[in-house]
C-alpha positions, 0 to 999 in steps of 0.5 A: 514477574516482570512488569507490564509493558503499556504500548501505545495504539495511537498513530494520532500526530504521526505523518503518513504518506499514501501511494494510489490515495484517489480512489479503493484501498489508498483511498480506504487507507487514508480515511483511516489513518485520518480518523485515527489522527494522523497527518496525511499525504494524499498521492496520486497520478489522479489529481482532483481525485486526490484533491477530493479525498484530501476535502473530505477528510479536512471537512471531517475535522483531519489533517490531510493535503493532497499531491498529484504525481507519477510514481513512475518519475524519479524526479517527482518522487523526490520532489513529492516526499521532501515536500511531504516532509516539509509541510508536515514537519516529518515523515513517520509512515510510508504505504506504496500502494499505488497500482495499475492492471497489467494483461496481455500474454506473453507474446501479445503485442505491446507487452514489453512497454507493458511490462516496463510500465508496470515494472516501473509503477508496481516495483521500481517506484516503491523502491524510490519512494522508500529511498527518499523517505528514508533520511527522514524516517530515521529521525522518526518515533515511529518509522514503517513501511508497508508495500501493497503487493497481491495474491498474484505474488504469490499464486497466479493468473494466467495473462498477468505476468507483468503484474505477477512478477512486479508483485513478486519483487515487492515481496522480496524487496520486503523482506530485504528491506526489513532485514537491512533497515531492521537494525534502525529501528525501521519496520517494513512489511507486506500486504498481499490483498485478494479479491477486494472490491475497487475500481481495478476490479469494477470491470468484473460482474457482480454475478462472477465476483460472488461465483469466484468468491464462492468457488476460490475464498474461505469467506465467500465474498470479495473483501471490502477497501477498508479491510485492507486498510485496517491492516495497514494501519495496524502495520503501522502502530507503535505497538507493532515495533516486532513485526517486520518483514511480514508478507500477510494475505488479506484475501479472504482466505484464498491462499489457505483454501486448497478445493 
């Protein structure tokens, strides 16, 4: 029998860049990686909010410094990851969460710039994010990618196409990405959140968040930020060195629920 293979659970002194960190599940995800260890990159369009979740995590003893951009310019793409890279010593983990709500239906007016916005902000931006990241996630121990989609990639909401069909791109730009950048030692994979309490979904009452929830979830209750975050970071792990190209619901059990 052979013997037993140790691996490590640790992301303790690995660099993670975090996407949409101000508020809900990036938020979420960089408290986690933080308590974990890790260095992290607080990013997002909001920069005070990222400037405050940077502070709470140097005020809890973590490492973490915070970047104000817009996913949407390639230009600070560049910029914000070289800089990353630069004040951390290296790159080892990127999470593209960032997100905005695209609804209007098909013929409403204004949806073509809608669409571009959300095209370019839920699907282009992961793409550069990655491309930029990549010289130096090949140097890295430990190089992942994980893409924040949704459910709405893979069922739907009437008067969100825009959203469905970025969501839909990250799939398929996943499983692409996993099979090219596999070879180097680089896993990408998928997270596919369902009803998850954030400010995306602060407008939605509590009475119809617990009806949906009832009607639609095996659980019974929208999924709290930190649960999404969790399994990103098991995403991320050295021990997770088999896994790519995964497309996994947190939802609740919403997908697998048929009545």
């Amino acid at each position: 029998m052979a013997d037993f293979k140790q691996l490590s659970r640790s992301v303790r002194g690995l660099t993670v860049l975090v996407t949409g960190a101000a508020s809900g599940m990036g938020r979420a995800t960089a408290r986690v990686f933080a308590a974990e260890g890790a260095n992290v990159a607080v990013t997002d369009y909001d920069g005070a909010g990222a400037q405050t979740v940077a502070n709470a995590i140097t005020a809890s003893g973590g490492s973490a410094r915070a970047w104000q951009f817009d996913v949407a310019d390639a230009a600070a793409v560049t910029r914000v990851v070289n800089e990353v890279a630069q004040h951390f010593g290296g790159l080892d983990i990127v999470v593209n969460n960032a997100g905005i709500s695209t609804v209007s239906a098909i013929d409403g007016d204004g949806y073509d710039a809608l669409w571009d916005r959300g095209i370019a902000v839920l699907l282009t931006a992961q793409q550069r994010i990655i491309r930029a990241a990549l010289p130096y996630l090949r140097k890295s121990k430990c190089p992942r990618i994980v893409n924040i989609a949704s459910t709405e990639a893979l069922g739907a909401t009437a008067l969100h196409s825009p959203y469905s069909a970025a969501k839909a791109g990250v799939t398929g730009l996943t499983r692409s990405l996993a099979v090219e950048l596999g070879r180097e030692g680089i896993t990408v994979n998928c997270i596919c959140p369902g009803p998850i309490t954030t400010g995306m979904t602060d407008r939605i009452s509590a009475e119809h968040k617990a009806i949906y929830a009832k009607r639609r979830t095996a659980l019974n209750r929208y999924g709290d930020p930190e649960e999404v975050a969790h399994m990103t970071l098991s995403l991320c792990l050295p021990a997770a060195s088999f896994l790519t190209g995964a497309v996994i619901p947190v939802d609740g059990g919403l997908m697998a629920r048929n009545a």
